[in-house]
C-alpha positions as CSV (number, residue, x, y, z in Angstrom):
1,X,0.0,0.0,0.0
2,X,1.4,3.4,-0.9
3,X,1.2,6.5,1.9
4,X,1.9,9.1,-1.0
5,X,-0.9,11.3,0.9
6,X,0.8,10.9,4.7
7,X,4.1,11.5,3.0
8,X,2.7,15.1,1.0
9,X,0.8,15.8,4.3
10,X,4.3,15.8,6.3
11,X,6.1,17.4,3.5
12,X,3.4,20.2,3.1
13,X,3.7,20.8,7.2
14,X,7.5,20.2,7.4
15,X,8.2,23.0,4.5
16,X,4.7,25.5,5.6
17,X,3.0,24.9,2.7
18,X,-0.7,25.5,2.3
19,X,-1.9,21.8,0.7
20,X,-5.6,21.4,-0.6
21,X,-7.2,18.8,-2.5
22,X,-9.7,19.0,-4.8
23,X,-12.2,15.9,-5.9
24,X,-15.0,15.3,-8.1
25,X,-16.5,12.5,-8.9
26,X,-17.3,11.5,-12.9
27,X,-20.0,8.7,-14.7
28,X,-22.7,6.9,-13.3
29,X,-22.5,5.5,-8.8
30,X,-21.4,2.2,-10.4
31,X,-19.5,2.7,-13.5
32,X,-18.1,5.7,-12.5
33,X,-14.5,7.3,-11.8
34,X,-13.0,9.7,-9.5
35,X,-10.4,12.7,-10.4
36,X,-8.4,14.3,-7.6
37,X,-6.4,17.3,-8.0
38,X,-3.3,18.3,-5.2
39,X,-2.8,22.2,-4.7
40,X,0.1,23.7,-2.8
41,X,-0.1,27.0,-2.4
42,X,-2.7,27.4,-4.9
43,X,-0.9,25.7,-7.2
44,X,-1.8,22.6,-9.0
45,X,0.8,19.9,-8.2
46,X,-0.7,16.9,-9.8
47,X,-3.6,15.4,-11.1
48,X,-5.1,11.9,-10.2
49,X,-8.1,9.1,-11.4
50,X,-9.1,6.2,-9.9
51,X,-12.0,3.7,-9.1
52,X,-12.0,5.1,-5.4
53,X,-11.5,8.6,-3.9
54,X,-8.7,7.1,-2.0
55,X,-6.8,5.9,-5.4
56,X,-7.6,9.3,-7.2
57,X,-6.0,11.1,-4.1
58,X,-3.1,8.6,-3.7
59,X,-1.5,9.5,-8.0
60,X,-2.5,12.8,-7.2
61,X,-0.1,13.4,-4.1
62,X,2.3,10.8,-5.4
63,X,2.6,13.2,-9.1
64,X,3.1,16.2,-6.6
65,X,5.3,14.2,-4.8
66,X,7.2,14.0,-7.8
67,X,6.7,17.5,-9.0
68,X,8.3,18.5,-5.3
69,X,11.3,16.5,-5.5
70,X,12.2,17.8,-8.8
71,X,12.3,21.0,-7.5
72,X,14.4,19.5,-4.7
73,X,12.5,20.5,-1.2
């Protein structure tokens, strides 16, 4: 199981950033799909879809994750 969300969260506190997440929910209750999008400081970080909320929200921190470390925090 990946903690890409706990690991942004402690980043985001660690460095004072301001970390939001957007989520909306796309199709039908059962044949559906789920997009997440991570803000820090109003800025989009990265962009997630999954079959669950929790699997949008997990690519979404773990792209900003990525995003972060390329600009070396």
């Amino acid at each position: 199981m990946e903690h890409n969300v706990t690991e942004l969260n402690n980043a985001s506190q660690k460095n004072g950033f301001k970390l939001s997440y957007e989520e909306a929910h796309h199709g039908t209750q059962h044949s559906g799909f789920w997009v997440c999008i991570a803000y820090i400081n109003d800025v989009q970080y990265g962009e997630g879809r999954g079959n669950t909320r929790s699997e949008a929200k997990e690519e979404a921190a773990r792209k900003a994750l990525m995003l972060l470390r390329a600009e070396s925090i």
